[in-house]
N, C-alpha and C positions, 0 to 999 in steps of 0.2 A: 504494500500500500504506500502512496507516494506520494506528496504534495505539490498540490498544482494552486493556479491564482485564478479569479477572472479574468474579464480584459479589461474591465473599466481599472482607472490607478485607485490606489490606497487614502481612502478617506483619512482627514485629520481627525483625533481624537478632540473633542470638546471636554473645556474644565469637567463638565457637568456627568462625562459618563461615567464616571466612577461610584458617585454619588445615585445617579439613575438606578444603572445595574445594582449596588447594593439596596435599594430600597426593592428591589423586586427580588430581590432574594429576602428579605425580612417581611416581605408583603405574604412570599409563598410560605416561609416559616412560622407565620401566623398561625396557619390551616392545619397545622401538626395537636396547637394547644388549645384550638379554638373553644374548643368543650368542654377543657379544664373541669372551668368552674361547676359547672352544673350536671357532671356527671352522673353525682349521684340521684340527680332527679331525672335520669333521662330514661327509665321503665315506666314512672305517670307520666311523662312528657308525651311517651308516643304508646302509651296503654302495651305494654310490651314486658315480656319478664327481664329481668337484669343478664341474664347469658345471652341475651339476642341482643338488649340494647350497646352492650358492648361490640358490637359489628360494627357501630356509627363510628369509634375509633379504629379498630383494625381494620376496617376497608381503607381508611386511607392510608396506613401506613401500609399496606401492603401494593397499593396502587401504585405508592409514590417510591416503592422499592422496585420496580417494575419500572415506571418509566425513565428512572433516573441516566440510566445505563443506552435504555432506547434513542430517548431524546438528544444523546451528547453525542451517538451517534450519527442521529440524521440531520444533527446541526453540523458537522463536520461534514457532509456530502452537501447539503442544501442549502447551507446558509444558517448559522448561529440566531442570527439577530430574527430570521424566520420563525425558527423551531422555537422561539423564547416567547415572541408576541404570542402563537399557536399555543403554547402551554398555559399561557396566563388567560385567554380565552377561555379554553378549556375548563379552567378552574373559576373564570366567572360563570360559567354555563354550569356548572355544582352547584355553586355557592346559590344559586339564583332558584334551582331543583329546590334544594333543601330549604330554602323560606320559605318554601310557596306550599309546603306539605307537615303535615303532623303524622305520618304518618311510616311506621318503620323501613318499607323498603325502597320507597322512593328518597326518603333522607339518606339510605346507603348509597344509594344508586348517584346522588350529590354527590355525595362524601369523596366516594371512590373516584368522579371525576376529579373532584379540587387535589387529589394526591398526586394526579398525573403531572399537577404543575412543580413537584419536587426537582422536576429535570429541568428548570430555570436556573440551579444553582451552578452546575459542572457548564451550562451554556455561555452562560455570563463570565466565569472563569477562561475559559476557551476563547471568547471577545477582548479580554483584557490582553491577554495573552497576543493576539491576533493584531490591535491596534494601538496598545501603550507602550513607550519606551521602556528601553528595562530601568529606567532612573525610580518609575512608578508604579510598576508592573509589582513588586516585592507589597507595597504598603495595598495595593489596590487588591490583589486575590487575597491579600489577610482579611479584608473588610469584607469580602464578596463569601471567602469563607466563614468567617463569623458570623454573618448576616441569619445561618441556621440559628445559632442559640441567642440570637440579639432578641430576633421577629420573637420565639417561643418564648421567651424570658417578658419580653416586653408585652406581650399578647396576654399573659396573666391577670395584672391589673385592672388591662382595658376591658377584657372580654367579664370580668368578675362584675366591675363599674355598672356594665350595660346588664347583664343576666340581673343583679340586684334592682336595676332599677328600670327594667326596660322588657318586653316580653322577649324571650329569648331567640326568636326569629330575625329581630332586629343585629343577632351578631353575623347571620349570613348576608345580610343585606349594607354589612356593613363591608363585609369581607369583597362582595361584591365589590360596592365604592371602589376601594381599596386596589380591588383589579384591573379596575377601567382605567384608574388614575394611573397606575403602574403603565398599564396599554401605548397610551395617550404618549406620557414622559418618553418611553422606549420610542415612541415614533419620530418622537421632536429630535429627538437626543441621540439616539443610540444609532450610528452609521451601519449597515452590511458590513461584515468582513469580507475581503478580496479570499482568503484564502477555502481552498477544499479541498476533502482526498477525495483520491481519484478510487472509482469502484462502483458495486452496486448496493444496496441497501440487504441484510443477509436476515430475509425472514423468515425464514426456518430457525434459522441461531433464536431470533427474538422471542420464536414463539416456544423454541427451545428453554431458555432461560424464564420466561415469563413463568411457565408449570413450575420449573423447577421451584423457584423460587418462591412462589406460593406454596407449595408444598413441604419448602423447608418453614419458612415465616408464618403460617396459620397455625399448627402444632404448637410451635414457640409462642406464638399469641394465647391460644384457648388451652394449651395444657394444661392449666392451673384448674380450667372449669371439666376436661374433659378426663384428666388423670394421666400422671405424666408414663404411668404403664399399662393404659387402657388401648386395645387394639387397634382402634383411630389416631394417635395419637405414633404409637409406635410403627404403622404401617404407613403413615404420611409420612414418616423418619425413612424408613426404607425406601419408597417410592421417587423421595426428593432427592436419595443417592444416584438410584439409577437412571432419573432424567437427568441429574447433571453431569454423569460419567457420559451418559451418552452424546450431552451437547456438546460436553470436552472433546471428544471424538472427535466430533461434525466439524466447530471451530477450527481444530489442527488442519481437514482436510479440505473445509475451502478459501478461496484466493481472497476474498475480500472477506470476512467475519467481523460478526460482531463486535464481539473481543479480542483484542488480539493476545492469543492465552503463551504464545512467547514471549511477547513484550513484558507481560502481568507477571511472569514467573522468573525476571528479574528479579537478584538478588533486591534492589534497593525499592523496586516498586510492591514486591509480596511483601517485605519488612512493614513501609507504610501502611499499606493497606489491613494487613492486621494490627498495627497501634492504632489504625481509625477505628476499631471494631472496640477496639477497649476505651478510648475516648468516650465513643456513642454511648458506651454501658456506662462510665462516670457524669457524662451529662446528664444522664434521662435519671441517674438514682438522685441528685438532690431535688429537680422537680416533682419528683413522687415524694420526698419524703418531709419536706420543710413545710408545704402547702398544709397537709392532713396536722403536723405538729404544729401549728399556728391554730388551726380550725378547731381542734378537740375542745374540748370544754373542761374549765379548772377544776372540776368534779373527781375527772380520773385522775388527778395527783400530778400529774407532769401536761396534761394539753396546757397551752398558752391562752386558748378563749378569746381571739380574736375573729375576725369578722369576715367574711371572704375578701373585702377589696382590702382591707390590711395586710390579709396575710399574702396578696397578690402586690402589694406596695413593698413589703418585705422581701421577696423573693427575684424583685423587678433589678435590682444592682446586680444579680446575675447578665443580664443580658447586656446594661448599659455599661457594665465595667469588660465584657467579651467586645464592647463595638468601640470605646475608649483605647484599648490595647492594638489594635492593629498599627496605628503612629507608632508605637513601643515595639511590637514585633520588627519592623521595617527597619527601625534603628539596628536591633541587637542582627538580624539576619544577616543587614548588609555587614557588618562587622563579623559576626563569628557561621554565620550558615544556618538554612532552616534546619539541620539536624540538630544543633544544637539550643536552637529556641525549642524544638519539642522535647527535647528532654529538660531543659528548663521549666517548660509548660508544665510536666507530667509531675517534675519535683513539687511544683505551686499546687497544682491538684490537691497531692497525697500528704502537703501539709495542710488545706485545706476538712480534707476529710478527718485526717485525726486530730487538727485541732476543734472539729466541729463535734466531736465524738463528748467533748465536755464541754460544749457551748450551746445548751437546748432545756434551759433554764429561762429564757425571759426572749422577748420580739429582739432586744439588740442584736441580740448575740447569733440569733440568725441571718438578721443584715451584711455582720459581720464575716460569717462563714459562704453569704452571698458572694461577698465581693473579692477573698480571697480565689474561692473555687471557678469565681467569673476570670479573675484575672488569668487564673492559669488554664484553662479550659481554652479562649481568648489565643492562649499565645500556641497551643496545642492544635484547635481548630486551624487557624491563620500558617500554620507552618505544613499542614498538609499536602496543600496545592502546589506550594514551591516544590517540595521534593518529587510530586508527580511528574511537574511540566518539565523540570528538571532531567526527567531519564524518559519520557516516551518522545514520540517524533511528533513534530508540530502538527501534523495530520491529525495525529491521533486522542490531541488535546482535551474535546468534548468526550468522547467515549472512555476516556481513560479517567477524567476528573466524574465523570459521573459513573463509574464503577467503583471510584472512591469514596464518594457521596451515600451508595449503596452501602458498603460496608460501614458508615456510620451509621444509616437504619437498621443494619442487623443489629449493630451493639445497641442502638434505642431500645430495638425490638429484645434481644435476649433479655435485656437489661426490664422492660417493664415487666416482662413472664417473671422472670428472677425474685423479682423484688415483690411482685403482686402475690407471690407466692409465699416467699415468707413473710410480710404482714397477713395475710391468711390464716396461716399456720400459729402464727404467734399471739394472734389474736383473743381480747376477752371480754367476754359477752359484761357489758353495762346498763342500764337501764333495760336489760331485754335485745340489744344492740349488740352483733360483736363491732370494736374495735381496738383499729390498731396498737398496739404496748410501745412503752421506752425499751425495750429488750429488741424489739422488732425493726424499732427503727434506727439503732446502734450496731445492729446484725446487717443492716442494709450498707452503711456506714463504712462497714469492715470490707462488703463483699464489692463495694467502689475501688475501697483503696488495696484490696489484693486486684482487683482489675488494672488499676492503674501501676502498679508494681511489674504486670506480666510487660504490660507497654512500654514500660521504662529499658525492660531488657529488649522489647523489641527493638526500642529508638537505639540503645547503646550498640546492636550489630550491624547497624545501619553503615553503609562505607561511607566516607568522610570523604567531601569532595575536594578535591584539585584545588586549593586556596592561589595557586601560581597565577590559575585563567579567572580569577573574579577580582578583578582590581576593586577598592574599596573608594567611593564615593560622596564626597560630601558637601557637595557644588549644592546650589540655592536654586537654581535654573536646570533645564536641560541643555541649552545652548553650552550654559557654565558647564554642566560633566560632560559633555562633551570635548569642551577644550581639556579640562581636567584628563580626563584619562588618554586623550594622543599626549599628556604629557607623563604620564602613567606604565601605559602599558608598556610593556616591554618584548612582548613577540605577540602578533596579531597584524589586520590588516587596518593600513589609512589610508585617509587620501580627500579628496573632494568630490563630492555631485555634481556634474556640470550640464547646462542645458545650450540650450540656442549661441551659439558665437562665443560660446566659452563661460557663458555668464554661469555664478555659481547659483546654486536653490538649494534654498533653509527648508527646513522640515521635509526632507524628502527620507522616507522610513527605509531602512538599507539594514537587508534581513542576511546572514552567514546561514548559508545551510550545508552540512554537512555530506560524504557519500554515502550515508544510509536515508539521504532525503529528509535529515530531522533538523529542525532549527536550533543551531547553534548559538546565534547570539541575533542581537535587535538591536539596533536606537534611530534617533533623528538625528540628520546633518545640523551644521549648527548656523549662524545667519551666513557666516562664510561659504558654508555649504562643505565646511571638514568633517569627516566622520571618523572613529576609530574603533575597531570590533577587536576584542581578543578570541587566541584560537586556543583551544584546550590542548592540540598537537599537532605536529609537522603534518602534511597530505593534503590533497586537493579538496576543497569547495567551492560554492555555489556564491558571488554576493551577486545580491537581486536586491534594484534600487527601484523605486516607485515614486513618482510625485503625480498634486494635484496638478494637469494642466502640460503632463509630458507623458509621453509612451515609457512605458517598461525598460527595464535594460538590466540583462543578467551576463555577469561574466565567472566565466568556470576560472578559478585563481587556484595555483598552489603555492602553498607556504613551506617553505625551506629552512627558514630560520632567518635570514636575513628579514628586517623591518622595513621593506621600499614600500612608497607610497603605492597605490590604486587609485587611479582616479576613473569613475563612473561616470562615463559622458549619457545621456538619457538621450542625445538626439542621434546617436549612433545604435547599429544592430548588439547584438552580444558579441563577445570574444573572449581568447584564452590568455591567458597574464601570467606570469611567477615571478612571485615576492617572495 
């Protein structure tokens, strides 16, 4: 699989896309917590017993496991910025279902659409990646990644707000809003990326994966209600092996696939992708467990007896201290590397958790374990996407960030089964009532921070990148790193953009792509129209320069070791060069 361009040139990024894409990733992260609040009224809600009305949440997490993967796909054949409007659509056309009905399976039938918009997050990622320098490209996917536990963190409050004081309907109608406006924004704001792989859409893989996947995540979901060795339960487990052995199969054998299961079975991208699984499981246990310990009532000896939009005020520093940290990631990254802000991340976690383990005595002290466990969640979430986009090929940006997307819904998902389980278990009956114990939710607590410990060893086998080929940057402007690093680097390619008569062009995006077809490095020329790319090692590549208002111009370069300039004239064809 290869990457190719359109033919129109390479739109300018606007201030505003950064900020855009991340509000529709926190638009779509909403749709995860929406129901929170009002869970446990949602059997009278829609006249249903409590095992059924728990489908209104596992259809969407199961939906939004499913498209996640899909979506990032067919945004890297058809267009990012398409596949993202179509998602957020998608999810006002639920949101709009499920207001309009009280009724159980048309609110599923919602639900499960608005999940589908999960595959806005790896798309958005993949545009960044697509259209930003790399000066902003580091701070910009930390936000775009965060925006999952910002939207869910933040949606707490709001959605509690409106349920207490608004008939409950009113939160899909709001969600809607929310969609249209995201819509709207993305149209103004958000350019087409030039880039696509080349191939065809692999669906069989899709519908491959799709079973599978449902098969592994509904068990994980309703275990708790169905019995984790009752023969549904165990023959979903079985079945979900041998659809996914088999999709693996299919994958390896054809030319264009879904996944691309050699790429994924990199050392450094399998690593990540299982610390994202342990991540999702440390996120989703303090939203399970601070909510309910805020809400109990000071009767049982330890509930706090606070009010739903309290305890959703309370809980709210989770999401704003994960969307505050992304400035903070960008810093420590460009200095020390995303491997080392997620193990930084995962350190912040697991002090979080066992300092929280004696802090569940009064409303502060869960503010408090809010804001540590946001912070480091924040710097954990945000360091994901660097290390993906980092080892897959720039083709493969959308499909590969939204497979990593996914294995943060498994860990959501194991993580609510896990947890829903032992407060279950641990539970004791009060007024005629069971609920949840301080034993239950200290047990929850522990089984975060042995999650976060497996991650920790995962981050530490992570291989450590090449510090030679990432010159460190700390220019105020992109023009300024630009100048900054031709004065910097020290093996790579420079030189000038030049157009018409020799004259130079600013901001013309000049992308290094490598012989395996993967995007090496990025930036913009600077107003001189200088550019300077470092090369990780000696061998021939690709620069390909694009501006608004000139034709394309790719020249195949090899690099020897010597530093001679490149200059990319745009009103010329392509040619071969050695620097």
């Amino acid at each position: 699989m290869t990457l190719t361009t359109t033919d129109r040139p390479a739109p300018s990024a606007s201030g505003a896309l950064v900020p855009v894409l991340a509000f529709a990733g926190i638009v779509v992260a909403v749709m995860q917590t929406l129901l929170v609040p009002v869970i446990k009224d949602l059997p009278q809600l829609l006249d249903t017993a409590p095992s059924n009305a728990t489908w209104v949440l596992t259809s969407t997490l199961l939906s939004g496991a499913v498209a996640t993967p899909i979506m990032g796909r067919l945004g890297d054949l058809y267009g990012k910025r398409r596949m993202l409007i179509a998602s957020l659509a998608v999810m006002v056309v639920g949101a709009l279902v499920s207001a309009l009905t009280s009724t159980l399976l048309p609110v599923i039938v919602g639900r499960t659409l608005q999940g589908f918009a999960m595959g806005a997050i790896p798309l958005g990622i993949g545009l960044m990646r697509d259209m930003l320098p790399r000066e902003r490209l580091g701070s910009a996917m930390a936000l775009m990644s965060s925006s999952i536990g910002v939207g869910g963190g933040l949606a707490l409050p709001a959605a509690a707000l409106v349920a207490q004081h608004a008939n409950w309907h009113a939160l899909f109608y709001g969600a809607a809003g929310l969609g249209v406006l995201s819509i709207v924004l993305t149209l103004l704001v958000v350019p087409e990326s030039p880039m696509r792989a080349r191939g065809s859409f692999d669906l069989l893989g899709a519908l491959g994966l799709s079973a599978g996947l449902v098969l592994l995540l509904l068990p994980v979901t309703k275990g708790s209600d169905w019995g984790w060795s009752s023969g549904r339960t165990l023959g979903m487990f079985a079945a979900a092996l041998v659809v996914l052995v088999l999709w693996g199969v299919l994958e390896l054998r054809v030319k264009a696939p879904l996944v691309d299961l050699r790429t994924t079975a990199r050392r450094e991208v399998l690593l990540t992708n299982l610390a994202s699984i342990m991540v999702g499981v440390s996120f989703y246990v303090v939203s399970l467990v601070l909510p309910q310990l805020l809400q109990l009532p000071e009767a049982t000896g330890y509930g706090l007896g606070r009010s739903m939009v309290v305890a959703g005020l309370c809980v709210a520093p989770l999401g704003l201290t994960m969307m505050f940290t992304a400035p903070l990631y960008a810093r420590l990254s460009t200095r020390y590397g995303p491997k080392v802000t997620l193990i930084l991340g995962l350190l912040v976690i697991a002090a979080g958790y066992g300092g929280g383990l004696g802090l569940m005595d009064a409303a502060w002290q869960t503010v408090v374990t809010s804001v540590v466990l946001g912070a480091g969640i924040g710097l954990a979430y945000s360091s994901l996407p660097a290390l993906i986009v980092g080892a897959v090929p720039a083709s493969e940006t959308g499909a590969a960030n939204g497979l990593n997307t996914l294995m943060r819904s498994i860990g959501t998902s194991v993580s609510s089964a896990v947890i829903g389980m032992v407060l279950a278990n641990t539970a004791r009956p009060v007024g005629g009532v069971a609920v949840p114990t301080m034993h239950g939710f200290r047990v929850s607590f522990l089984i975060a921070t042995a999650a976060v410990a497996l991650g920790l060893v995962l981050a530490l086998c992570l291989p450590s990148p090449n510090r030679s080929a990432r010159p460190q940057l700390r220019a105020s402007s992109e023009e300024d790193a630009n100048l900054e690093r031709a004065q910097e680097v020290l093996r790579g390619f420079r030189g000038r953009v030049l157009g018409a008569d020799g004259a130079p062009v600013p901001r013309a995006k000049v992308t290094l792509i490598d012989r395996r077809g993967r995007q090496a490095g990025a930036t913009l020329s600077a107003a001189d129209g200088s550019y300077a790319l470092a090369v990780p090692a000696e061998g021939p590549y690709v620069l390909a320069a694009r501006a608004t208002g000139h034709g394309p111009h790719a020249s195949a370069a090899t690099h020897t070791g010597d530093d001679r300039p490149v200059d990319l004239d745009l009103s010329l064809p392509g040619e071969t060069v050695t620097a």
